[in-house]
C-alpha positions as CSV (number, residue, x, y, z in Angstrom):
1,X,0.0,0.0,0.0
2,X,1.5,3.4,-1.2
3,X,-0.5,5.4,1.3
4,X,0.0,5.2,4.5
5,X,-2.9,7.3,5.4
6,X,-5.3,4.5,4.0
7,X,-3.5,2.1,6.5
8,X,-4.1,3.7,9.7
9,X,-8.0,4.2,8.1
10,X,-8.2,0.2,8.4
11,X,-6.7,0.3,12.0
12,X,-8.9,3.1,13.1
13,X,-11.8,0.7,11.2
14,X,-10.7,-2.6,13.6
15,X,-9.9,-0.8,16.2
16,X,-14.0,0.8,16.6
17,X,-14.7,-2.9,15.6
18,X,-12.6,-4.4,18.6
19,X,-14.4,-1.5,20.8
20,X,-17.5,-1.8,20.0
21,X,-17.7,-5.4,20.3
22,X,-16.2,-5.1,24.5
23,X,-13.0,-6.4,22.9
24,X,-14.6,-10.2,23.2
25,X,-15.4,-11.1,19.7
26,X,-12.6,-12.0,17.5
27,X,-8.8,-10.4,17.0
28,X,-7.7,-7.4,15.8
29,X,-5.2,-9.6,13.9
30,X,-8.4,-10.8,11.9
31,X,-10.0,-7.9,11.9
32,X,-6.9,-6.1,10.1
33,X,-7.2,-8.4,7.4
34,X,-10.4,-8.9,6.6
35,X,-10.7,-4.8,6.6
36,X,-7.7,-3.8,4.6
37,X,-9.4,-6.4,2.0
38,X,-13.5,-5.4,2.3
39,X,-13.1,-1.4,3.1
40,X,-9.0,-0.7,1.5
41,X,-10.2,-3.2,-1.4
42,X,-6.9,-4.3,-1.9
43,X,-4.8,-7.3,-0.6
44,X,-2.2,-6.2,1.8
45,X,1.9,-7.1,1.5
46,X,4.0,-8.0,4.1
47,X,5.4,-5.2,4.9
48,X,1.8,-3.1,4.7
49,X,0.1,-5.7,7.0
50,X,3.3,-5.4,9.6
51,X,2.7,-2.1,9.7
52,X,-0.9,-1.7,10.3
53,X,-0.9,-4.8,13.0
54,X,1.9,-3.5,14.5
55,X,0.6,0.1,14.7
56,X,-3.2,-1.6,16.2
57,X,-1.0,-3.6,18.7
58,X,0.6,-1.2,20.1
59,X,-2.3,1.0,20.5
60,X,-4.4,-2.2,22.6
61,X,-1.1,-3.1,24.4
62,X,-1.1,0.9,25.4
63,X,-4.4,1.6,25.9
64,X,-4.6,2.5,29.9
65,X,-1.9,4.7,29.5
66,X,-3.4,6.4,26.6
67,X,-6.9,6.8,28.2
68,X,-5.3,8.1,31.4
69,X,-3.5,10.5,29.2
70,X,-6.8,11.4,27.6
71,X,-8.9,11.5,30.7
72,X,-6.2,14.4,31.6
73,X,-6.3,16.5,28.5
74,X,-9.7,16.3,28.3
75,X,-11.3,16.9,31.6
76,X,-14.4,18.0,30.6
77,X,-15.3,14.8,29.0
78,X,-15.6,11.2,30.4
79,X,-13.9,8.9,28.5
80,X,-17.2,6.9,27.9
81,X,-18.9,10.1,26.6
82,X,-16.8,10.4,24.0
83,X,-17.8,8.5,20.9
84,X,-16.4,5.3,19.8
85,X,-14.6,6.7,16.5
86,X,-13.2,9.8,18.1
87,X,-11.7,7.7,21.5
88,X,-10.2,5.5,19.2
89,X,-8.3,8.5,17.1
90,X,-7.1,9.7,19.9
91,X,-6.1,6.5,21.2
92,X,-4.1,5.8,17.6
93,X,-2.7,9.5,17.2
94,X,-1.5,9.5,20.9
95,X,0.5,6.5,20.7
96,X,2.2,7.5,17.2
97,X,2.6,10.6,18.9
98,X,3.8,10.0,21.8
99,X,5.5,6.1,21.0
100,X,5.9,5.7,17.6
101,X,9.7,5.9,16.2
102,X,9.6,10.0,15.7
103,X,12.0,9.8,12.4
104,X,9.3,7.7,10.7
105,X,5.9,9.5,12.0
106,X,7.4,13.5,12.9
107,X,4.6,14.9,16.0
108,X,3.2,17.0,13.7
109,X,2.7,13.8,11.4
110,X,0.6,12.4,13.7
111,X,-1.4,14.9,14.6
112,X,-2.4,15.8,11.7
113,X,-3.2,12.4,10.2
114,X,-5.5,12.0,13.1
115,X,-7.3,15.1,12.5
116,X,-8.3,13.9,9.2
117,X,-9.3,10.7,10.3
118,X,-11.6,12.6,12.4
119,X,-12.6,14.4,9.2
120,X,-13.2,11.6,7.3
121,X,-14.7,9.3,10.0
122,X,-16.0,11.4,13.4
123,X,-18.7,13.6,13.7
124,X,-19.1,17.7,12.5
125,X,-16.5,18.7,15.5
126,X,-14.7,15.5,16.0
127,X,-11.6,17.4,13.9
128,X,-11.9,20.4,16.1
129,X,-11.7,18.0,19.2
130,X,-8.8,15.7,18.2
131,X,-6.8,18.9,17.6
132,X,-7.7,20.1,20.9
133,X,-6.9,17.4,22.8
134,X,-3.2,16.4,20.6
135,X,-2.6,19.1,20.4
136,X,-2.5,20.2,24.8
137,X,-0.3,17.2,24.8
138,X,2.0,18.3,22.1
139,X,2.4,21.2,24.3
140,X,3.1,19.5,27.4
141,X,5.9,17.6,26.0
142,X,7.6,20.8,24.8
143,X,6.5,20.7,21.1
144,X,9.2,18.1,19.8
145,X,10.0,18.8,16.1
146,X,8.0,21.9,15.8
147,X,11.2,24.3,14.2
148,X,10.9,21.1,11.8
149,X,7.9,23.6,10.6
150,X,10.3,27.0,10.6
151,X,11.9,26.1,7.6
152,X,11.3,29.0,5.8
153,X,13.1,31.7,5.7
154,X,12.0,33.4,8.8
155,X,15.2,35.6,10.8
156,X,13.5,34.3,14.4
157,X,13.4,30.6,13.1
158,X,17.2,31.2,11.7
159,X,19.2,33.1,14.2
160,X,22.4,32.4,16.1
161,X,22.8,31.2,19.4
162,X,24.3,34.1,20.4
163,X,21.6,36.3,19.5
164,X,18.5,34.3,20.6
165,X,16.5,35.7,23.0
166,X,17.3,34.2,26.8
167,X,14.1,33.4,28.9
168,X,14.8,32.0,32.7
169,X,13.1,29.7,34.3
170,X,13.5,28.7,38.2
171,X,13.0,25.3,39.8
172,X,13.2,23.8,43.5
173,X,13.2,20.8,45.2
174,X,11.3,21.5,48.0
175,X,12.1,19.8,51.4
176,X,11.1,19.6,54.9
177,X,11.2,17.6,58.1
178,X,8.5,15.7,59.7
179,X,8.5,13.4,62.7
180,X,12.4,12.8,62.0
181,X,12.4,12.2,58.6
182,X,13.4,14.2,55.2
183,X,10.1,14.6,52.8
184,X,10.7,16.1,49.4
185,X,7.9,17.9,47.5
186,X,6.8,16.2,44.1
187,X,4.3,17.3,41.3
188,X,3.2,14.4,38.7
189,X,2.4,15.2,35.0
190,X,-0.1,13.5,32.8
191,X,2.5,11.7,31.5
192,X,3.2,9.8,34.2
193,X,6.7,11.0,35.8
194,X,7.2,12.4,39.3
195,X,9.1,16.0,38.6
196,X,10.0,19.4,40.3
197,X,7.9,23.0,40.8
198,X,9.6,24.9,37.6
199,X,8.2,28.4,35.7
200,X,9.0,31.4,34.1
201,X,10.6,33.9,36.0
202,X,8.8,37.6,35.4
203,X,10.7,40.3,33.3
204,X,14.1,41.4,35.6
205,X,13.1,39.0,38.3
206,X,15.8,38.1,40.7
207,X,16.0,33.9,40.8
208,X,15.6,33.3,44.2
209,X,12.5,35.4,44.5
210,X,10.8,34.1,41.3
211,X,11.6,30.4,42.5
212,X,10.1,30.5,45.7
213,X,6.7,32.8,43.8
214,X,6.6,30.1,41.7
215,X,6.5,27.1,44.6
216,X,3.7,29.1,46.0
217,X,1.9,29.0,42.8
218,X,1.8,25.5,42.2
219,X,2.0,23.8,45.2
220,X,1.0,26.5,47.8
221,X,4.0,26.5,50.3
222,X,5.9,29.1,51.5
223,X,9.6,28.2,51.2
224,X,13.1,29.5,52.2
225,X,15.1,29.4,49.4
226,X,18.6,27.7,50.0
227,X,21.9,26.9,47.8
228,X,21.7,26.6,43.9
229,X,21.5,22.7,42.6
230,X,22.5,22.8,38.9
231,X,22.2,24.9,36.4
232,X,21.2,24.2,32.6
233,X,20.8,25.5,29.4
234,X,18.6,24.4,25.8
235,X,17.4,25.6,23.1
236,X,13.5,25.9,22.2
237,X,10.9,27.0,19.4
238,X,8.1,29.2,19.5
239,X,5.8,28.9,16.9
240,X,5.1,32.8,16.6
241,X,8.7,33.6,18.5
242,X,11.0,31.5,17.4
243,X,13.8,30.5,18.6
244,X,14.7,31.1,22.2
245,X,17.5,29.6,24.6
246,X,15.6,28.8,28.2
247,X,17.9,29.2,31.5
248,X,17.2,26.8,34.2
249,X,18.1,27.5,37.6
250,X,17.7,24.7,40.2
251,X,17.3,25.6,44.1
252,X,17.2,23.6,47.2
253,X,14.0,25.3,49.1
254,X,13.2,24.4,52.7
255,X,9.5,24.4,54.1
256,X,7.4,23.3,56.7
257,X,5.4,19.8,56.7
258,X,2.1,20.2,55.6
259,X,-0.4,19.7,52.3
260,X,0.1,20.8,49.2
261,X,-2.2,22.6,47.0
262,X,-1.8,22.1,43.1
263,X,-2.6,24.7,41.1
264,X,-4.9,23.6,37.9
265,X,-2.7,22.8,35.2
266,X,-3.3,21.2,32.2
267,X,0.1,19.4,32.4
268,X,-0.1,18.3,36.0
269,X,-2.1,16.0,38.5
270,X,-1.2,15.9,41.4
271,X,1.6,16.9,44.3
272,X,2.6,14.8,47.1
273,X,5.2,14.6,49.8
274,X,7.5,11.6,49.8
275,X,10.3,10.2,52.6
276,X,13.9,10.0,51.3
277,X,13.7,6.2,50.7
278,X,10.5,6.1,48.9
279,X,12.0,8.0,45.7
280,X,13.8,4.9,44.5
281,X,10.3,3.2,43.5
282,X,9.0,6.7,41.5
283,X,9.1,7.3,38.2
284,X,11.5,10.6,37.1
285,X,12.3,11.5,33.8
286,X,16.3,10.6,33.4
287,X,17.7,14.0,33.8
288,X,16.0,14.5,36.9
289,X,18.2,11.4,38.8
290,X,21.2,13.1,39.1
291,X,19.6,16.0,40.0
292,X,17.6,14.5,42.8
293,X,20.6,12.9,44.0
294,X,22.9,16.1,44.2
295,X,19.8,18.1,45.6
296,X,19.4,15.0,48.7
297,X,23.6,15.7,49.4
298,X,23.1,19.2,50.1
299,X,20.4,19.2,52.2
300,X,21.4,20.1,56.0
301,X,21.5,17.3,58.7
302,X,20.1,19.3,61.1
């Protein structure tokens, strides 16, 4: 099959199938087949068929973590109110999106292919609503790819690093002490991974001060800033902006005990305090372990 667009069409098709039958009656495997012949018209090759069963595979193997992930970005609407067709695009765009080998389906790939789907197969707004919901998570996982879009030529998409604009960011790991023991403050994002209280620091904010404003913010303490962690430094894309190098400052910030607030966020869940020796079982992103590690060294015995 030349089209690759017509493929995930017959896994969206078996995949509603699978659904709508409570995942009881028959395989996908089947189902693939006998689709790509009666609604493709056309018999499949080998490498065609691999790639639509592997896709629909991967989508049912998945699935909690995708409908977790769309239960977040879409808190307005149960996952059983959505309609069969549309929770199954999402389901198929998130995991190319989010688990699909990026050099063969680019984010922006995947979005889009599962906006038409909702074109061709949801209801009036089912394309409005796929792009909604993709495209909050795009967002939340910093927009991988998107200068892949800034190709033309655009001076803000095509400057030096030396003459990007800097924007700072402050983050803490928060601390305190509780009947003997260390507790660090954690916030958890819809993907799934433990992480720290970061933002934006205001225009000709001072580091320290925009830090410990935006602690408050998201989890609601009051905290006493402490000795600088790490430091880092990448480069991001805007899509109206362009390009932009992002300063991150890390803090160590004491408080006292007691529960945290989240703030709403699209991008986060929940906060929770956790001892010293429970952080082993959590799950961090990668660059956060060395962080965590450094940060748990400094922190005062007493």
């Amino acid at each position: 099959m030349a089209n690759r667009h017509l493929a995930r069409s017959v896994v969206l098709q078996s995949l509603f199938e699978w659904d709508f039958r409570d995942k009881k009656d028959g395989s996908l495997e089947s189902a693939i087949a006998r689709n790509a012949a009666e609604f493709a018209q056309f018999s499949p090759g080998a490498a065609e068929l691999s790639f639509m069963q592997d896709l629909a595979e991967g989508v049912t193997k998945k699935r909690p973590e995708l409908d977790t992930i769309i239960v977040k970005a879409a808190p307005d609407w149960p996952l059983d109110k959505i309609s069969n067709v549309d929770r199954n695009i999402l389901r198929l765009g998130l995991y190319e999106l989010l688990f699909a080998d990026r050099e063969e389906v680019p984010a922006k790939v995947a979005i889009n292919e599962a906006i038409e789907l909702a074109k061709s197969f949801g209801g009036e707004n089912s394309g409005k609503f796929v792009n909604g919901v993709l495209g909050s998570v795009y967002k939340e996982m910093g927009e991988p790819g998107k200068d892949a879009v800034s190709k033309k030529k655009d001076d803000k998409f095509n400057i030096p690093l030396e003459k990007m604009p800097i924007v700072k960011l402050g983050g803490a790991v928060v601390y305190a002490r509780h009947e003997g023991q260390i507790y660090l403050a954690l916030v958890h994002d819809v993907f799934g991974r433990w992480t720290l209280s970061k933002g934006t620091l205001l225009d000709g904010e001072e580091v320290k001060e925009g830090t410990r404003r935006k602690v408050k913010e998201e989890i609601g303490l009051d905290v006493e800033i402490g000795k600088q962690i790490d430091a880092n430094e990448y480069v991001a894309t805007h899509p109206e902006k362009g390009k932009m190098r992002k300063q991150v400052t890390y803090l160590l910030a004491k408080a006292e005990y007691g529960p945290l607030t989240l703030k709403q966020s699209g991008g986060l869940d929940k906060a929770a305090w956790f001892k010293l020796e429970e952080l082993e079982g959590l799950n961090f992103y990668d660059d956060m372990i060395p962080l965590m590690t450094k940060a748990v060294k400094l922190i005062p015995k007493k």
